[in-house]
NUVO-457529 format. One record per residue (C-alpha): y, z, x. Coordinates in steps of 0.2 Angstrom, whole numbers, plus 5000, padded with zeros to 4 digits. Example, Ala and Ser with C-alpha at 12.3 -4.5 7.8 and 13.67 -1.06 7.14 Angstrom:
REM NUVO-457529
<site><Y>4978</Y><Z>5039</Z><X>5062</X></site>
<site><Y>4995</Y><Z>5036</Z><X>5068</X></site>
//
This chain:
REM NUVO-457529
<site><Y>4946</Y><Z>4953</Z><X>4910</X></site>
<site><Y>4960</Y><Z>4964</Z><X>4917</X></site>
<site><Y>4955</Y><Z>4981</Z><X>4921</X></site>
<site><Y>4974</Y><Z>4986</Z><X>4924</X></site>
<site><Y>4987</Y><Z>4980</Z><X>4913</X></site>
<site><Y>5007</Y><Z>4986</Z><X>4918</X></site>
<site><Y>5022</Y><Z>4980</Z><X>4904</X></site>
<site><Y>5039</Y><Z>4982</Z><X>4908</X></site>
<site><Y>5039</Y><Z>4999</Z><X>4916</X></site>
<site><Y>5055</Y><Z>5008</Z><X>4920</X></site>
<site><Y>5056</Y><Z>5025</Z><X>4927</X></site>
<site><Y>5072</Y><Z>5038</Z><X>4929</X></site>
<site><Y>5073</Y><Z>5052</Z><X>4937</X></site>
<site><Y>5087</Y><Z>5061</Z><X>4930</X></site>
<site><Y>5101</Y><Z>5070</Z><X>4940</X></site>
<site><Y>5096</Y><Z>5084</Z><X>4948</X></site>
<site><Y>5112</Y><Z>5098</Z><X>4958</X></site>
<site><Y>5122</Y><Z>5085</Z><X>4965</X></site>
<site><Y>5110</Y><Z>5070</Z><X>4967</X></site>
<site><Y>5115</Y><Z>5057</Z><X>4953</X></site>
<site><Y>5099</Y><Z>5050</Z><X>4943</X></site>
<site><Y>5091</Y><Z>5037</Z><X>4952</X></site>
<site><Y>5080</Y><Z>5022</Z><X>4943</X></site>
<site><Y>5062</Y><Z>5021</Z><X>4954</X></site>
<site><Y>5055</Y><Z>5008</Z><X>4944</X></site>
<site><Y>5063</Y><Z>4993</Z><X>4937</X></site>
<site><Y>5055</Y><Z>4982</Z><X>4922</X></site>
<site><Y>5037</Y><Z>4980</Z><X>4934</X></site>
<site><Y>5026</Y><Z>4971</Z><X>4926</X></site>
<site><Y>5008</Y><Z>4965</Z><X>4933</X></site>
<site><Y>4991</Y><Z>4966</Z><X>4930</X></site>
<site><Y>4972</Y><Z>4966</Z><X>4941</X></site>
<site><Y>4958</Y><Z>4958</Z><X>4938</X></site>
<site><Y>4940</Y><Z>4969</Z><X>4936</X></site>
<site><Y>4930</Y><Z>4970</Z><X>4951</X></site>
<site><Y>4947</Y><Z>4966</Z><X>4962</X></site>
<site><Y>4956</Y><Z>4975</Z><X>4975</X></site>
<site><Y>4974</Y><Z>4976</Z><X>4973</X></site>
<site><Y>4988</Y><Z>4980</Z><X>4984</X></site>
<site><Y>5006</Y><Z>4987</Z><X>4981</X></site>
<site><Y>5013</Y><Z>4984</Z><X>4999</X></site>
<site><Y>5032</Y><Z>4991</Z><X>5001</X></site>
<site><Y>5043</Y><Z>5000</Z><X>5013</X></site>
<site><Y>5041</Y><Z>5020</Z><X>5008</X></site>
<site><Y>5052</Y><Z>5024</Z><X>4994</X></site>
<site><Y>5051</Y><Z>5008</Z><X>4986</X></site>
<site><Y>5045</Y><Z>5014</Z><X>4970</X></site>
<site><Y>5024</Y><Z>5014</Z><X>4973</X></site>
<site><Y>5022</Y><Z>5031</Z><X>4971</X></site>
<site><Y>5031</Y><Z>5033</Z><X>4958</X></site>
<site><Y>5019</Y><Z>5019</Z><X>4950</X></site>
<site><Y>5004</Y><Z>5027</Z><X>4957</X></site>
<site><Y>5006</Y><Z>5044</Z><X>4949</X></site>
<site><Y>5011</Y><Z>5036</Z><X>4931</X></site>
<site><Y>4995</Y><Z>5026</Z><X>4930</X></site>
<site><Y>4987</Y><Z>5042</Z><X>4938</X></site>
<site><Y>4993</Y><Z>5049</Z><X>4921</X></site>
<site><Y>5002</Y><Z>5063</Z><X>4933</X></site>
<site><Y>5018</Y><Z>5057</Z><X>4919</X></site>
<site><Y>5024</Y><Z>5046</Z><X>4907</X></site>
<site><Y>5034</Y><Z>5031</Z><X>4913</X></site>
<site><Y>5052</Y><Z>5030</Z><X>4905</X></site>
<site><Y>5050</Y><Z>5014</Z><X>4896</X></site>
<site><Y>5037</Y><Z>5004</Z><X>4897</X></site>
<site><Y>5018</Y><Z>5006</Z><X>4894</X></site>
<site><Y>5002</Y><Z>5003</Z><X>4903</X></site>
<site><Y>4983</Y><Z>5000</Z><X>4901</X></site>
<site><Y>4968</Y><Z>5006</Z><X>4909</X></site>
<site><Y>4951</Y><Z>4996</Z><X>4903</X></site>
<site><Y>4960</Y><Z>4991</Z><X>4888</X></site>
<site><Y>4965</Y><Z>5011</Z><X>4885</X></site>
<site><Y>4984</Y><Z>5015</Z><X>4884</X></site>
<site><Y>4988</Y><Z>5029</Z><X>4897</X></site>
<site><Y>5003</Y><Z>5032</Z><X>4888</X></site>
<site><Y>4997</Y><Z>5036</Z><X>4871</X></site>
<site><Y>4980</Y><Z>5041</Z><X>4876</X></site>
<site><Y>4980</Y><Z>5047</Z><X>4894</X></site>
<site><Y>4966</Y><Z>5058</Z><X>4893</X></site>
<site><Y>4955</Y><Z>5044</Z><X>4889</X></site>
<site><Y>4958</Y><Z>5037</Z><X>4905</X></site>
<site><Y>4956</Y><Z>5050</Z><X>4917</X></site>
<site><Y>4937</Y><Z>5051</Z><X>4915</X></site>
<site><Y>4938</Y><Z>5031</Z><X>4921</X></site>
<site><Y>4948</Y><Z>5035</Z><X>4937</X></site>
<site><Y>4946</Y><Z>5041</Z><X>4955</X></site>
<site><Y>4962</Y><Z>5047</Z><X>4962</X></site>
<site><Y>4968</Y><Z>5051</Z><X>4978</X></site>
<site><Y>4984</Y><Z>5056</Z><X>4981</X></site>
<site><Y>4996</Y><Z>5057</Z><X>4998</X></site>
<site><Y>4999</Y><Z>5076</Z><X>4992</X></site>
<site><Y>4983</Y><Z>5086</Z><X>4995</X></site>
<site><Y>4974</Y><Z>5093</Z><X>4980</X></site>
<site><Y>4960</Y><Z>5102</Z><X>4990</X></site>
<site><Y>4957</Y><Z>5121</Z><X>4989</X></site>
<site><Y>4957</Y><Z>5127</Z><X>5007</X></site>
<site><Y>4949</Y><Z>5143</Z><X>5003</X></site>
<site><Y>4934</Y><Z>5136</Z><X>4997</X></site>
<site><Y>4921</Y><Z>5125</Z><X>5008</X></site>
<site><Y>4919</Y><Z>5107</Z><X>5010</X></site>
<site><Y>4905</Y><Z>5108</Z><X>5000</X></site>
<site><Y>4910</Y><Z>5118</Z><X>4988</X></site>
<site><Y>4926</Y><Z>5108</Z><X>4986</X></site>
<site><Y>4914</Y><Z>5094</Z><X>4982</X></site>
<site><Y>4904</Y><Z>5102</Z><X>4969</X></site>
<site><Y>4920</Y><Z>5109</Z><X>4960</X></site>
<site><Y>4925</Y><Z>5091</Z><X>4959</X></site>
<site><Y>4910</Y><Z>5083</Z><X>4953</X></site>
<site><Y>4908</Y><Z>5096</Z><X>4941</X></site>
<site><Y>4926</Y><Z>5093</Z><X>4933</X></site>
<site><Y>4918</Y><Z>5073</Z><X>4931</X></site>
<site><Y>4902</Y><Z>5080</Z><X>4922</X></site>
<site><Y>4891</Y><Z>5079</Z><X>4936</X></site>
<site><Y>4878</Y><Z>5091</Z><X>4939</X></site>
<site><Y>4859</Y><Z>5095</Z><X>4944</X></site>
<site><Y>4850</Y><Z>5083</Z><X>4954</X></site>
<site><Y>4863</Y><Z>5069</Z><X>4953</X></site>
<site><Y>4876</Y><Z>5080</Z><X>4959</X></site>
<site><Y>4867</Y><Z>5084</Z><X>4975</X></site>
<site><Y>4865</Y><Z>5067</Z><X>4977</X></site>
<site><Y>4880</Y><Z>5061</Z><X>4976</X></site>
<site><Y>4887</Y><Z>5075</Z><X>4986</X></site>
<site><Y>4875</Y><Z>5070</Z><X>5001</X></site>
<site><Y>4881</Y><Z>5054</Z><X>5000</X></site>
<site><Y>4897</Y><Z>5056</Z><X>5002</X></site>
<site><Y>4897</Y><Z>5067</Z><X>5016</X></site>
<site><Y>4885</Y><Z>5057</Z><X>5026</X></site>
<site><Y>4898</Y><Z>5042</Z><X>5023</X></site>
<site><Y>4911</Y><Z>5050</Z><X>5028</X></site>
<site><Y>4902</Y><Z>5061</Z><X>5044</X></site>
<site><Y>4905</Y><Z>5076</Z><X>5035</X></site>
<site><Y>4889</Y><Z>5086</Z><X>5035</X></site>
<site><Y>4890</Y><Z>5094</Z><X>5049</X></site>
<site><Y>4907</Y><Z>5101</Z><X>5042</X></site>
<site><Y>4900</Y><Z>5104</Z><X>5026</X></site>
<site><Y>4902</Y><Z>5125</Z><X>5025</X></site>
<site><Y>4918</Y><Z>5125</Z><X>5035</X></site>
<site><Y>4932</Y><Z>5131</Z><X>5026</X></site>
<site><Y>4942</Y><Z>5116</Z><X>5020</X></site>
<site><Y>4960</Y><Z>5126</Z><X>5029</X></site>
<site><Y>4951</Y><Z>5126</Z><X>5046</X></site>
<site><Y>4952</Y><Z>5108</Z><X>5045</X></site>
<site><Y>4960</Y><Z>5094</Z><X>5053</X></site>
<site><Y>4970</Y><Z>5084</Z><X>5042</X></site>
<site><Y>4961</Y><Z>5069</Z><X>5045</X></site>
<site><Y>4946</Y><Z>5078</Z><X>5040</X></site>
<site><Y>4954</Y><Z>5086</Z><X>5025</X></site>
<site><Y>4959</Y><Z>5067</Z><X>5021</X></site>
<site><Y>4940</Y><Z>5062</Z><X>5023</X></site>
<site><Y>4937</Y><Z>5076</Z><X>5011</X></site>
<site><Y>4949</Y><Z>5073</Z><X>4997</X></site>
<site><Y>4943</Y><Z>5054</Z><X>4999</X></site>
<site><Y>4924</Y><Z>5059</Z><X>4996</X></site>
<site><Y>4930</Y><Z>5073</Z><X>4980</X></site>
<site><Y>4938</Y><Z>5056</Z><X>4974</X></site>
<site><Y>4924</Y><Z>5047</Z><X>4973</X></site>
<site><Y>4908</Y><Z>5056</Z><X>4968</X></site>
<site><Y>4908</Y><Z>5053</Z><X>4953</X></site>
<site><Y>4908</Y><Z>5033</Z><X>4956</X></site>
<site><Y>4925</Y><Z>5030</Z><X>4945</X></site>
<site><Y>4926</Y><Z>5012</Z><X>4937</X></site>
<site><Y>4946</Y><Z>5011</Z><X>4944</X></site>
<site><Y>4951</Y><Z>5021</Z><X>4963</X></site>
<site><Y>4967</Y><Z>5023</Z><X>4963</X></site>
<site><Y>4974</Y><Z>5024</Z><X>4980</X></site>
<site><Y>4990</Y><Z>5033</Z><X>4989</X></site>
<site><Y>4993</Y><Z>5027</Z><X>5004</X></site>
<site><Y>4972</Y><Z>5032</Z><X>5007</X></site>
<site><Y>4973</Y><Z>5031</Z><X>5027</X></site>
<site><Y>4987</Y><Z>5043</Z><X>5032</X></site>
<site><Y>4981</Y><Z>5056</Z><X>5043</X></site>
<site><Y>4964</Y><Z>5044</Z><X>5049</X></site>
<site><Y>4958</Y><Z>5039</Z><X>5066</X></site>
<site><Y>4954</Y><Z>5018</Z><X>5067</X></site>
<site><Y>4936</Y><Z>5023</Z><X>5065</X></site>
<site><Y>4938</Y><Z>5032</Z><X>5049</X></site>
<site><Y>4952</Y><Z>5020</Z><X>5043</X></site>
<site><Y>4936</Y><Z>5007</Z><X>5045</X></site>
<site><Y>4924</Y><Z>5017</Z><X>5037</X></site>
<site><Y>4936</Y><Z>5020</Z><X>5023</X></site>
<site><Y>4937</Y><Z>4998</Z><X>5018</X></site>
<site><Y>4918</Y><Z>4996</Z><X>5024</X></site>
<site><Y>4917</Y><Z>5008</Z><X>5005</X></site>
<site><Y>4930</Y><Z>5002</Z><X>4997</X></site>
<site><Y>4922</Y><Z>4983</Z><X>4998</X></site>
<site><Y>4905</Y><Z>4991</Z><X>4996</X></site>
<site><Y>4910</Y><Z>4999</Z><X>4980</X></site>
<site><Y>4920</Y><Z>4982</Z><X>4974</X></site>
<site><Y>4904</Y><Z>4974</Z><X>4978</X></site>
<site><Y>4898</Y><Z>4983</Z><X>4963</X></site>
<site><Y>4911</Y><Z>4981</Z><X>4950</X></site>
<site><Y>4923</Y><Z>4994</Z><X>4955</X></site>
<site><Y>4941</Y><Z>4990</Z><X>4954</X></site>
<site><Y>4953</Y><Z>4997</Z><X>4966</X></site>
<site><Y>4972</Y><Z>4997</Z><X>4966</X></site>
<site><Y>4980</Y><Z>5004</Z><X>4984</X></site>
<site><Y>4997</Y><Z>5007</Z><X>4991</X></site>
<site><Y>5002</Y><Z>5006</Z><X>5008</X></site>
<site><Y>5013</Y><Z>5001</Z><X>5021</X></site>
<site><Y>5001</Y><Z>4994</Z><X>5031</X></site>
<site><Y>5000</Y><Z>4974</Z><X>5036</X></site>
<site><Y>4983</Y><Z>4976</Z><X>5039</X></site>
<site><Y>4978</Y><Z>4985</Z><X>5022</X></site>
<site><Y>4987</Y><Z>4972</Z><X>5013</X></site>
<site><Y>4977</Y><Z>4957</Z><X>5021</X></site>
<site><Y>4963</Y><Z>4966</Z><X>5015</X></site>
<site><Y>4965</Y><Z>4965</Z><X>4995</X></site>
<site><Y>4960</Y><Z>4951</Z><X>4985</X></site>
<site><Y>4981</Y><Z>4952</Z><X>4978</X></site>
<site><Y>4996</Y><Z>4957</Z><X>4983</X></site>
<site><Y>5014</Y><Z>4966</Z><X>4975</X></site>
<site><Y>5026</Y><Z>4967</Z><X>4985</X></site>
<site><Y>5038</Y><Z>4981</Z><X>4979</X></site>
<site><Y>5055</Y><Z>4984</Z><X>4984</X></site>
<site><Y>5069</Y><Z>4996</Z><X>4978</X></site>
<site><Y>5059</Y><Z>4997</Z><X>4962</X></site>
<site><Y>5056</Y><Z>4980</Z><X>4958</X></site>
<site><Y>5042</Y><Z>4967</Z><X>4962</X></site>
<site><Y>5050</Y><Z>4958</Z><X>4974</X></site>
<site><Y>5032</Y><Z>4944</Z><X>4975</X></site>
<site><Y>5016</Y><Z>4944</Z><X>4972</X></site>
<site><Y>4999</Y><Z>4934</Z><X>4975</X></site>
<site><Y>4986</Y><Z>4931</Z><X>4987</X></site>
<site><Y>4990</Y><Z>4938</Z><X>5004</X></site>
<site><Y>4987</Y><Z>4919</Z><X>5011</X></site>
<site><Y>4999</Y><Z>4912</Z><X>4997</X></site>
<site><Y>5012</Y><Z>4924</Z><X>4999</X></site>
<site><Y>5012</Y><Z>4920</Z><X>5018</X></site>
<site><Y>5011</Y><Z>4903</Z><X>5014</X></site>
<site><Y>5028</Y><Z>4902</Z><X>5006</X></site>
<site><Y>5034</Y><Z>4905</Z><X>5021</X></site>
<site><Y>5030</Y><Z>4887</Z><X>5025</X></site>
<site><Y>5030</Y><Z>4887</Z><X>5045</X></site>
<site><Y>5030</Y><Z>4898</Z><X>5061</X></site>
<site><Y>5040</Y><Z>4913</Z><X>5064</X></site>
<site><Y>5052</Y><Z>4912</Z><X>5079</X></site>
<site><Y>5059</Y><Z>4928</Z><X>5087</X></site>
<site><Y>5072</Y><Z>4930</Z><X>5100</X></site>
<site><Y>5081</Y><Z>4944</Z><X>5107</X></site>
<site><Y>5096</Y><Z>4941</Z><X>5117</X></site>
<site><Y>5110</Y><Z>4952</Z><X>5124</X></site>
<site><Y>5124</Y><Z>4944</Z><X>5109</X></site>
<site><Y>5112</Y><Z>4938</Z><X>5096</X></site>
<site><Y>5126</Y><Z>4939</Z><X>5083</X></site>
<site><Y>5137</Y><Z>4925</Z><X>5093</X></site>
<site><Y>5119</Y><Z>4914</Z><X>5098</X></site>
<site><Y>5115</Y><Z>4915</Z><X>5080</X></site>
<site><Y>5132</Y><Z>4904</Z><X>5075</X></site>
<site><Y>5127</Y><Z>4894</Z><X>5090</X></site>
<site><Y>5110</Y><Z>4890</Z><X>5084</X></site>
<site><Y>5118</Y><Z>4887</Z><X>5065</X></site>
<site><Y>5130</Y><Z>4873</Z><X>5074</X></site>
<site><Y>5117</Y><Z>4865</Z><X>5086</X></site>
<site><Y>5101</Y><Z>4863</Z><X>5074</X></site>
<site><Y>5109</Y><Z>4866</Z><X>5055</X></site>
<site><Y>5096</Y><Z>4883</Z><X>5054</X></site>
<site><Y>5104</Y><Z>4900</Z><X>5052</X></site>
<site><Y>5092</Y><Z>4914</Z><X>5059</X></site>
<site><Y>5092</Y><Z>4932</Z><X>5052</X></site>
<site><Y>5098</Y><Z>4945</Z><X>5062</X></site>
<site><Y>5094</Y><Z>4960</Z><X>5068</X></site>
<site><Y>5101</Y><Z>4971</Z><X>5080</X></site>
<site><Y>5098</Y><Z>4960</Z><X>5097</X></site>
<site><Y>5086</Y><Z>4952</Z><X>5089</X></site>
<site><Y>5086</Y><Z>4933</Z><X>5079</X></site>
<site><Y>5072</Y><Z>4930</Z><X>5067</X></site>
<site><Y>5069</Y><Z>4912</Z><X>5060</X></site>
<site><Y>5056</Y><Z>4900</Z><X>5051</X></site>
<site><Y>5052</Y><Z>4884</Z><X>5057</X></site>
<site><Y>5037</Y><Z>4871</Z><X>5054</X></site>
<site><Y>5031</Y><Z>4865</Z><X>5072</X></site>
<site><Y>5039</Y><Z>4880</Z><X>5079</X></site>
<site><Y>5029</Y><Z>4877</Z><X>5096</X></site>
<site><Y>5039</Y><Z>4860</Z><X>5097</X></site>
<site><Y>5056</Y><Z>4870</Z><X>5093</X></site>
<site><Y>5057</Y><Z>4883</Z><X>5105</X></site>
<site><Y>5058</Y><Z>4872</Z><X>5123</X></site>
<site><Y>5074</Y><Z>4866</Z><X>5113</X></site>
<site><Y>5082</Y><Z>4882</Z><X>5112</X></site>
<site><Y>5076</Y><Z>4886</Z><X>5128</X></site>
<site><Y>5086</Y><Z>4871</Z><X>5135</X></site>
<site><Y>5101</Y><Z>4871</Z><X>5124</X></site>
<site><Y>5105</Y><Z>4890</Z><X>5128</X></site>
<site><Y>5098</Y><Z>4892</Z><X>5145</X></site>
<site><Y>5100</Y><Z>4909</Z><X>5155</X></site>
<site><Y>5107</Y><Z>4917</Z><X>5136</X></site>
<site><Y>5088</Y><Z>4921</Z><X>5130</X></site>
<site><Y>5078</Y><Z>4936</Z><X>5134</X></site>
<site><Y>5062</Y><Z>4932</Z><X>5125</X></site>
<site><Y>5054</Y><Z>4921</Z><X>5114</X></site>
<site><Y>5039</Y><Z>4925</Z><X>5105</X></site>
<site><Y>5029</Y><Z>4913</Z><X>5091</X></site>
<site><Y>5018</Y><Z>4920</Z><X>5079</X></site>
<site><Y>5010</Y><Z>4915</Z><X>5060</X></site>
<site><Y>5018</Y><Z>4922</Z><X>5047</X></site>
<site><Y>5011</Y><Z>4939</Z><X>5042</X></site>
<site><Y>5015</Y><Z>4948</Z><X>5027</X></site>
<site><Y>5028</Y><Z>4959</Z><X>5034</X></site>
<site><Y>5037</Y><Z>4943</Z><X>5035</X></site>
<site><Y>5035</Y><Z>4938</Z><X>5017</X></site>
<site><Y>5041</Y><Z>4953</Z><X>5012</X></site>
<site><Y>5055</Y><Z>4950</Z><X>5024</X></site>
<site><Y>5057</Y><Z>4931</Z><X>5016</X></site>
<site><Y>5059</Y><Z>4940</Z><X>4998</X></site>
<site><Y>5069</Y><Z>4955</Z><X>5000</X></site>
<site><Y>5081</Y><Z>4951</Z><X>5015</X></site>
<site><Y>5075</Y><Z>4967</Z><X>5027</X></site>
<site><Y>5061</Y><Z>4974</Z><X>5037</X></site>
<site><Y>5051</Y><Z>4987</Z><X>5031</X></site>
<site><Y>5059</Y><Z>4998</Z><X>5046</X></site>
<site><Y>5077</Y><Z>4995</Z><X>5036</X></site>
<site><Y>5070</Y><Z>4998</Z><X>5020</X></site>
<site><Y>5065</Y><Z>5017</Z><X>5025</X></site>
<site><Y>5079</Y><Z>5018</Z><X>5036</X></site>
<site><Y>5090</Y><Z>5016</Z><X>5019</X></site>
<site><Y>5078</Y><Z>5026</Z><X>5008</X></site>
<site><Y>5077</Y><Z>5042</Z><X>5021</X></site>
//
């Protein structure tokens, strides 16, 4: 059974001063699994915020509907929002009140009180090392404690769906770890999580992929079979005049690479076998030659035609 179903969602935003209307979302269609963890992995504004805060039920999508445990956020949103754990990249924390008094505020908006509260509350402080921080005043925080914070608020009231914005901006590698050690505790029982982020590493980590660029799915599937489609190694070379070596390479070996300022970017099956080749037809010409497996910054690459690092260049 899916636990998240999107159809066909477009979203607008209209013209603003002199910024013309802008389309963020583009006929996206996809749906997860119960008990999953899925990703949407794109380059920032590529349209996953937007699609976070419309399942979040922060607004309506402009065409389009969506489903949440067989409930329509469109029609019914309030029906929803008692299923979900949200945290968003904005913070939605209170800085005048303390950490613990953000997390009893929360829990109480979920229904959560008494004894199960306190639980609960403990809980999720001792995850996240926050009890010795417990009565400081969320605004003399860090903001990678506040983030530790808005993720425990989030998820005290154990929520059958976690939503997910970007959820390790502002964390330290220990916390970041700490954060998927729960995430894959809390799919182990029966939770279903949806994630965005920008981060290779995250991606790798879900059970499925989306791969969303300039509002669009762009591809999707398993992290193995989207870097799978890839079919072979990835060969990078930087060289002083990439953009004449690249003709060079198309005339010698029939492959054109992609390039990239002074860098040339190819596929190739045995890549190992191919690059003492280039090494000896164009000696001198290269500066480095690096092989790698393909990761899923390169399928997103293979699908959309760009780094990531282009992507927000063109979107800031």
């Amino acid at each position: 059974m899916s636990a998240v179903v999107v159809m066909g969602v477009v979203h607008e935003y209209p013209s603003k001063g002199k910024m013309a209307a802008r389309r963020a979302l583009n006929n996206v269609s996809f749906s997860v699994a119960e008990g999953d963890i899925f990703g949407l992995l794109g380059p920032n504004g590529g349209g996953k915020s937007t699609l976070f805060r419309i399942l979040a039920t922060s607004f309506a999508p402009t065409s389009g509907s969506a489903e949440i445990l067989g409930r329509n956020l469109v029609a019914d949103p309030s029906s929803v929002r008692p299923l979900l754990g949200v945290v968003f990249q904005s913070p939605s924390l209170d800085n005048k009140l303390t950490v613990r008094e953000n997390l009893i505020h929360g829990g109480r908006l979920y229904g959560l009180s008494g004894p199960s509260l306190t639980k609960q509350l403990d809980d999720m402080l001792s995850r996240y090392r926050l009890t010795a921080r417990a009565g400081d005043l969320c605004g003399t925080l860090s903001g990678g404690l506040r983030r530790r914070v808005e993720l425990a608020k989030s998820l005290l009231h154990k929520p059958k769906v976690i939503l997910l914005d970007e959820p390790s901006t502002g964390l330290d590698p220990a916390a970041r770890a700490d954060l998927w050690d729960h995430l894959l505790a809390l799919k182990k029982e029966g939770a279903t999580i949806l994630t965005t982020t920008h981060l290779m590493d995250e991606g790798d980590r879900c059970d499925r992929v989306a791969i969303l660029d300039q509002g669009k799915i762009v591809a999707m599937g398993t992290p193995e079979a989207l870097k799978a489609e890839i079919g072979g190694d990835v060969i990078t070379i930087e060289a002083d005049d990439a953009s004449g070596l690249r003709d060079e390479i198309t005339k010698r070996f029939g492959v054109t690479p992609q390039a990239y300022g002074a860098q040339l970017r190819l596929e190739r099956a045995a890549g190992h076998a191919f690059i003492p080749q280039l090494v000896e037809a164009f000696p001198g010409r290269l500066r480095t030659v690096s092989l790698s497996r393909p990761s899923l910054e390169d399928a997103f690459l293979h699908h959309a035609g760009r780094r990531f690092a282009d992507s927000d260049e063109a979107k800031s």
